[in-house]
C-alpha positions as a Markdown table, in Angstrom:
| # | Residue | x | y | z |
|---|---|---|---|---|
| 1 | Unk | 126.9 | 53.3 | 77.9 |
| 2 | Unk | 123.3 | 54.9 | 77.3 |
| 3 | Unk | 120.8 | 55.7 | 79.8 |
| 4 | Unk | 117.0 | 56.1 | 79.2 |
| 5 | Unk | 114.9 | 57.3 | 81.5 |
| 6 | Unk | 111.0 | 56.3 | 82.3 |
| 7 | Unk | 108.9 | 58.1 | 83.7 |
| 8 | Unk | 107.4 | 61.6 | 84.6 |
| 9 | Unk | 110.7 | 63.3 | 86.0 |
| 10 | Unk | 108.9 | 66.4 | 86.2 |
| 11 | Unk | 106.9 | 65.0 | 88.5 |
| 12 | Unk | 109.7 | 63.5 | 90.6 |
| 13 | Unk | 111.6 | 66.9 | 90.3 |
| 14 | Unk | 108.8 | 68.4 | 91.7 |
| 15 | Unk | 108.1 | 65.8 | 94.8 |
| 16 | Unk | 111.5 | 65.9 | 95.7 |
| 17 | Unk | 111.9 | 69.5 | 96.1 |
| 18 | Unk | 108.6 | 70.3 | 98.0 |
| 19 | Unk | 109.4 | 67.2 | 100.3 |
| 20 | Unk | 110.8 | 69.1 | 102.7 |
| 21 | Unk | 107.6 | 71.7 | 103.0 |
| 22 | Unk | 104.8 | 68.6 | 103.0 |
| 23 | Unk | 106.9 | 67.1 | 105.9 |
| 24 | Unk | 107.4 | 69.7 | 108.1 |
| 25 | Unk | 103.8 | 70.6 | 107.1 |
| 26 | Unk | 102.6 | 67.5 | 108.4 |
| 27 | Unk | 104.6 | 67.0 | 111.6 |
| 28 | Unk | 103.0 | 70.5 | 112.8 |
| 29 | Unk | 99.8 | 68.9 | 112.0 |
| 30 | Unk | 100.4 | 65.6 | 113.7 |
| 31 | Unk | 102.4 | 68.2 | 117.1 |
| 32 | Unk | 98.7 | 70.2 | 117.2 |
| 33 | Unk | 96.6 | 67.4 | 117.1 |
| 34 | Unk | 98.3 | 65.9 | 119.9 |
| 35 | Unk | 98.6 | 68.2 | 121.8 |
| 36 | Unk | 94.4 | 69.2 | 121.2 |
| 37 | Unk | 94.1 | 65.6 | 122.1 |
| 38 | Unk | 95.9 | 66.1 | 126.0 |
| 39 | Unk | 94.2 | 69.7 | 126.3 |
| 40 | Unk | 90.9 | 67.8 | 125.8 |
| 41 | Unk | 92.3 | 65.0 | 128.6 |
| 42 | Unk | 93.6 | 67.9 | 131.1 |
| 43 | Unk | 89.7 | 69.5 | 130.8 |
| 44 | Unk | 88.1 | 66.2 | 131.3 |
| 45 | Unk | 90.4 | 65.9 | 134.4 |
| 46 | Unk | 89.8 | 69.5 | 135.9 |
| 47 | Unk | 85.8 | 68.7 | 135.0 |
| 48 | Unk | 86.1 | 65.4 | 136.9 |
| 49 | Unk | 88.2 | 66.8 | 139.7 |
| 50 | Unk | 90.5 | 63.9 | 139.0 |
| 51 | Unk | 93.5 | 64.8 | 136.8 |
| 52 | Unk | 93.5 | 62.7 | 133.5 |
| 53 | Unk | 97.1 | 61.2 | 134.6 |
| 54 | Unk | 95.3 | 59.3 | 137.7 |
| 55 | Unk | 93.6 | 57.4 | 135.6 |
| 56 | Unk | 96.2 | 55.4 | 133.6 |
């Protein structure tokens, strides 16, 4: 039996073995922009004098 192979497998053997990298990458991006997101919530709160949690 003969396989051929399509394609740019350089390019898939490169994807596949930064994956790991991009993704942690970007779950420490998504982790600091949350948590920039509540800081900005708890300030509003203390500004306010009425903790951000109150308001839900």
């Amino acid at each position: 039996m003969k396989i051929t192979t399509v394609g740019d497998w350089q390019l898939a053997r490169q994807l596949v073995s930064t994956a790991q990298k991009r993704v942690k990458d970007a779950a420490d991006k998504a982790v600091l922009q949350e948590a920039q997101f509540y800081r900005t919530k708890i300030l509003e709160g203390l500004r306010s004098r009425r903790p951000a949690i109150s308001r839900a």
